[in-house]
N, C-alpha and C positions, 0 to 999 in steps of 0.2 A: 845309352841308347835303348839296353834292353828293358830299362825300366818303366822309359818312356811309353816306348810300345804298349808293355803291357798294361801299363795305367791307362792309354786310349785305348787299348781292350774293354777293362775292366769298365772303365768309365761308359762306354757303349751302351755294354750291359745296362748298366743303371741308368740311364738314358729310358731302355726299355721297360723297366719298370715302368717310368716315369710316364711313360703315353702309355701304356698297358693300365696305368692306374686309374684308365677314365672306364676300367670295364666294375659290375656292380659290385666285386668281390674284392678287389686289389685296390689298394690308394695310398699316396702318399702326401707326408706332411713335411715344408721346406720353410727355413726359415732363412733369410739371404741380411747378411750384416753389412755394414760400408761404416768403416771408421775411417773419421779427419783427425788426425792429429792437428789441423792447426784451421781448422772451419773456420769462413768468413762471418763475419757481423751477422747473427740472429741463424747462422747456420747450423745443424744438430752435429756433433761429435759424433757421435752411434744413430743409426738408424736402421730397421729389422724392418722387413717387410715376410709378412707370414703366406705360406698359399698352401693349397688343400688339391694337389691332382692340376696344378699347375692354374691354378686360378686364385688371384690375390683376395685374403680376405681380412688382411690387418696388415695396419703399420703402426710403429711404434720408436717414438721416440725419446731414447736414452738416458738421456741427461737430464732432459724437464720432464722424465716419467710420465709422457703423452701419449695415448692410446686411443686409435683412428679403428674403427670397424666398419669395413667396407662392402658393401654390395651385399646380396642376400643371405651370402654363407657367413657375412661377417656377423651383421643383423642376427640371425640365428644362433649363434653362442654368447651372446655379449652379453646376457642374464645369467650364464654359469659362474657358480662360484671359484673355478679352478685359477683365474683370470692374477689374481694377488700371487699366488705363487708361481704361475707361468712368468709374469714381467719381473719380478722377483731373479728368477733364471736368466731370462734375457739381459737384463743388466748384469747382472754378474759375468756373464757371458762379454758383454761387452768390455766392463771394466780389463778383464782378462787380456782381450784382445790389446786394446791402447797399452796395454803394462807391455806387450811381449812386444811390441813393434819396435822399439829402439834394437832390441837384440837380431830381430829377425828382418829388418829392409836391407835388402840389398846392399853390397858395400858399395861399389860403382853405379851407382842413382845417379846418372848425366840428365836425364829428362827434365824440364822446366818444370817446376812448381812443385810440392810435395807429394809423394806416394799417398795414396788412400788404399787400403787395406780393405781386400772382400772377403768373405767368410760365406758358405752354404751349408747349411745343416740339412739332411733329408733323412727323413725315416719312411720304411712304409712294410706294407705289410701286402703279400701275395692272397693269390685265390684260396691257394692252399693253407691259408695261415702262417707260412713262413713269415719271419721277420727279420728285419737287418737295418743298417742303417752305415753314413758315409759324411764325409766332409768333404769341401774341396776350398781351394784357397788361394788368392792370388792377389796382385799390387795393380791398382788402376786398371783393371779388365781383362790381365792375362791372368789367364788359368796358371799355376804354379806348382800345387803341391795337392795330390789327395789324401784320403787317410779311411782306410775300410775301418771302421769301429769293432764289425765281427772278427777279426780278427788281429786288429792293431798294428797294421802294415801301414807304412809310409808309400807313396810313389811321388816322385817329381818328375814332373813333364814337363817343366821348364827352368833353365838356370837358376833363372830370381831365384825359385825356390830352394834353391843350395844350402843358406842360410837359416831358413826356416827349420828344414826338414833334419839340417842336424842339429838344430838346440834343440827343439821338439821329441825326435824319436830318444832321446840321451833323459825327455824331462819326463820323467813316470805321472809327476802331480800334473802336466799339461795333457797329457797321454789320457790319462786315466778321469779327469774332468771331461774332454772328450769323448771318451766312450760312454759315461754315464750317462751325460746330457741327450747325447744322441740315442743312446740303445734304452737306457730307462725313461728319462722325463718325456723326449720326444714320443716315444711310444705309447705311454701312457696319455700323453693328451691326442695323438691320434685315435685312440681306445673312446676315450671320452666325448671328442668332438663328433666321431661316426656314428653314437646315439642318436644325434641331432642332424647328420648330415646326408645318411645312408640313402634315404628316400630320393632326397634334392638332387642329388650326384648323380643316383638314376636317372633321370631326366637330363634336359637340356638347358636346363635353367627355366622355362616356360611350360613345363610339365608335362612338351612331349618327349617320348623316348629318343634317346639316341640312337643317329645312322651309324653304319659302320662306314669308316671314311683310311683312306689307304694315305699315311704320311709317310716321308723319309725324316734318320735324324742323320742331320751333317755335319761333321766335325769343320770344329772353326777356330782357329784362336783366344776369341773370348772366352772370360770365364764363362758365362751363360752362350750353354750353346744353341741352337736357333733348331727349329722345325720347320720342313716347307713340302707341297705336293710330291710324290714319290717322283722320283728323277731316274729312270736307268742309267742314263748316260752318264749320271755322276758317279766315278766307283765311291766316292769320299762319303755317299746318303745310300744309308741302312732302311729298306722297306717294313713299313710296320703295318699292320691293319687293327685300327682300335674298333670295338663296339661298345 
């Protein structure tokens, strides 16, 4: 129980980042995986959806090496040369993932149909220049297991992730891929793509300036957890004010 807690601590936190990241100094870069082990007809095995500050600007799919660049932020990098060794990452990332899943689903899987496997990569970078980055993980929407990369700590906040969490913290090479991906490559393409983005991100997307607008974030059971107007009445929604 005390783990749990403190991973929906921890996880909060980063949460805050994560809306903080829409101020002109802080942002972050998320990369969200969903593997099938057993995809329907023309369905993708892997598929990665990329976002910049909580706004999608690629998707990319795994297996047929397909790469979607979406909306304006996507448009605007999609002439960088870093692009071969970023998908390069991403599939390997993937492959990774399908290899660990027989070890790591759940033993007692009663649920209809097969477990699909999420992955959340996020790095980002502070006002201050701090930096850091985190994983989190879970089977068909429940959030499961996190993994702080600065420091290489496990938390599970949920059973499922029982399984995971001890083959994983036991695997130095799954450990240790993890933290790189996240604390180096991610970091370096959030370095690279903010050349391109720093401006746009100021804005609103239409080149006015952003309001300041008061959200809460609410803990949910999904892995992705939700944003919604500030709520006092809810103790479970955390007041933020972004500008």
């Amino acid at each position: 129980m005390g783990d749990s807690k403190s991973g929906l601590v921890f996880f909060v936190l980063l949460l805050i980042v994560w809306f903080s990241g829409t101020s002109s100094d802080a942002h972050s870069l998320s990369y969200n995986f969903t593997i099938d082990p057993r995809p329907r007809d023309d369905q993708p095995w892997c598929e990665v959806q990329g976002e910049v500050d909580q706004k999608v600007f690629l998707s990319y799919d795994c297996g047929r090496a397909q790469i979607k660049y979406l909306g304006p932020l996507g448009e605007e990098v999609k002439s960088m040369s870093t692009w071969e060794t970023q998908t390069d990452t991403l599939r390997d990332t993937g492959d990774l993932l399908k290899g660990q899943m027989p070890d790591v689903t759940p033993e007692k899987h009663t649920d209809k149909g097969p477990l699909t496997l999420q992955a959340r990569m996020t790095c980002w970078r502070e006002g201050n220049g701090h930096t850091s980055a985190s994983w989190e993980f879970g089977f068909s929407g429940q959030l499961c297991l996190l993994f702080d990369s600065k420091n290489g700590s496990w938390t599970m906040v949920h059973s499922k992730g029982r399984r995971m969490r001890e083959k994983w913290e036991n695997d130095r090479g799954v450990t240790d891929f993890f933290r790189t991906v996240s604390m180096g490559d991610c970091q370096a393409w959030l370095r690279d793509f903010m050349v391109r983005w720093e401006q746009m991100l100021k804005t609103s997307g239409d080149g006015a300036p952003r309001k300041r607008s008061r959200y809460s974030v609410c803990l949910s059971p999904a892995l992705h957890f939700r944003s919604r107007r500030s709520d006092p009445k809810n103790p479970e929604c955390f007041p933020i004010t972004l500008s």
